[in-house]
N, C-alpha and C positions, 0 to 999 in steps of 0.2 A: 087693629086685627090682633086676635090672641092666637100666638103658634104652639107646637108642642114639636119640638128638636129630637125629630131621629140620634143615637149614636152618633152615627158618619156626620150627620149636618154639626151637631154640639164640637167635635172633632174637628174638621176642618176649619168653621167658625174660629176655633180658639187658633187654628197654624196658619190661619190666614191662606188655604190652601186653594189655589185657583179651581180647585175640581167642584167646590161647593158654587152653586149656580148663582147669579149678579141679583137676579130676583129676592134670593132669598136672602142672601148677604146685608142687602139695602133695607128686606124686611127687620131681620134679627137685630140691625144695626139702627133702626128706627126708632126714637123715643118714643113718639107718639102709639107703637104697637108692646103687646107684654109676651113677651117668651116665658116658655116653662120647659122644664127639665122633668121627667118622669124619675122616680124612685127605680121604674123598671131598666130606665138609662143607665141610671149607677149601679144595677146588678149584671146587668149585661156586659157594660166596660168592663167589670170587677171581675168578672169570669172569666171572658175572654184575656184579659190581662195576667191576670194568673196563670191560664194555660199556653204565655205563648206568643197569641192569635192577633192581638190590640197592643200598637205601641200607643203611650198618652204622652199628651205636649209635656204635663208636670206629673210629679207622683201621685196616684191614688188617691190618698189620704189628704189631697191638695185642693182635689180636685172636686170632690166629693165632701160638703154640700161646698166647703168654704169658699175655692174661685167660681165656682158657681155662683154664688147667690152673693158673691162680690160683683161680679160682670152683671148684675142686676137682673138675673134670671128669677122666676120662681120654681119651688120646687113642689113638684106636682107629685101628692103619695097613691100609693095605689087604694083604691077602696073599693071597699065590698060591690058597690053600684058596676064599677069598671069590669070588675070580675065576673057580675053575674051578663055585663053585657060580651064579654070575651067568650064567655062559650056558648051563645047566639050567633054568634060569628060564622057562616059558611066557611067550607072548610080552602078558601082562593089559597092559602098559604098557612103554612105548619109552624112559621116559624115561634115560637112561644112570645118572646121577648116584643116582635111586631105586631102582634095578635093583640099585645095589652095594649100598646100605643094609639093602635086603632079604634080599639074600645075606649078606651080615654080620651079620644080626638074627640068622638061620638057622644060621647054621656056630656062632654063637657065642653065643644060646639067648640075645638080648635081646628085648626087650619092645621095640618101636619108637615114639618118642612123636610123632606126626605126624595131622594135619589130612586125608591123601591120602585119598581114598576107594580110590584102585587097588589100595593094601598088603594090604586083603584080601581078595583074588584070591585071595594067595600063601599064606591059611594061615599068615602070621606075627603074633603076638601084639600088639597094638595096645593103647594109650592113649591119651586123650584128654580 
């Protein structure tokens, strides 16, 4: 199975935090499946941490690609295809950041592993 890690899920994932669901823990934790990390993941931490909003297990610049793509993630960049499927999107939910994630599940046939209730709106494949 190929996931694409919400924030929260990438987040918890790394604290080992009981709120992240057994399902997807066992997914992400699976050799046999490939997780990916969105570019729009490390902008979104990157904001909300800046302002505040997001504490991270390590710093930033730690986090972003390097223990990422240490902890065997790939990293998933945004492209033009995800964009133009992002504003084909009904409008279920405003939020920008979950709006590309969706489109990217989409364009590129992942399974999304995310806590949101809004994700299916859109008909894209969820775990939890």
């Amino acid at each position: 199975m190929n996931l694409l890690l919400d924030t929260h899920a990438l987040i918890w994932f790394l604290e080992d935090d009981p709120r992240l669901g057994r399902q997807a823990r066992a997914a992400i934790a699976d050799a046999g499946n490939r997780s990916f990390v969105s570019d729009a993941t490390a902008w979104e931490a990157g904001i909300k941490h800046a302002l505040g909003k997001l504490r991270l297990p390590v710093p930033y610049e730690e986090l972003f690609p390097g223990r990422v793509v240490a902890l065997g993630f790939d990293v998933l960049p945004i492209r033009h295809g995800h964009l133009h499927q992002m504003v084909k999107l009904p409008p279920h939910h405003r939020d920008p950041f979950d709006r590309l994630l969706i489109a990217q599940a989409l364009v590129e046939g992942l399974t999304l592993v995310s806590l949101d209730e809004h994700f299916s709106a859109y008909g894209v494949p969820l775990l939890w």
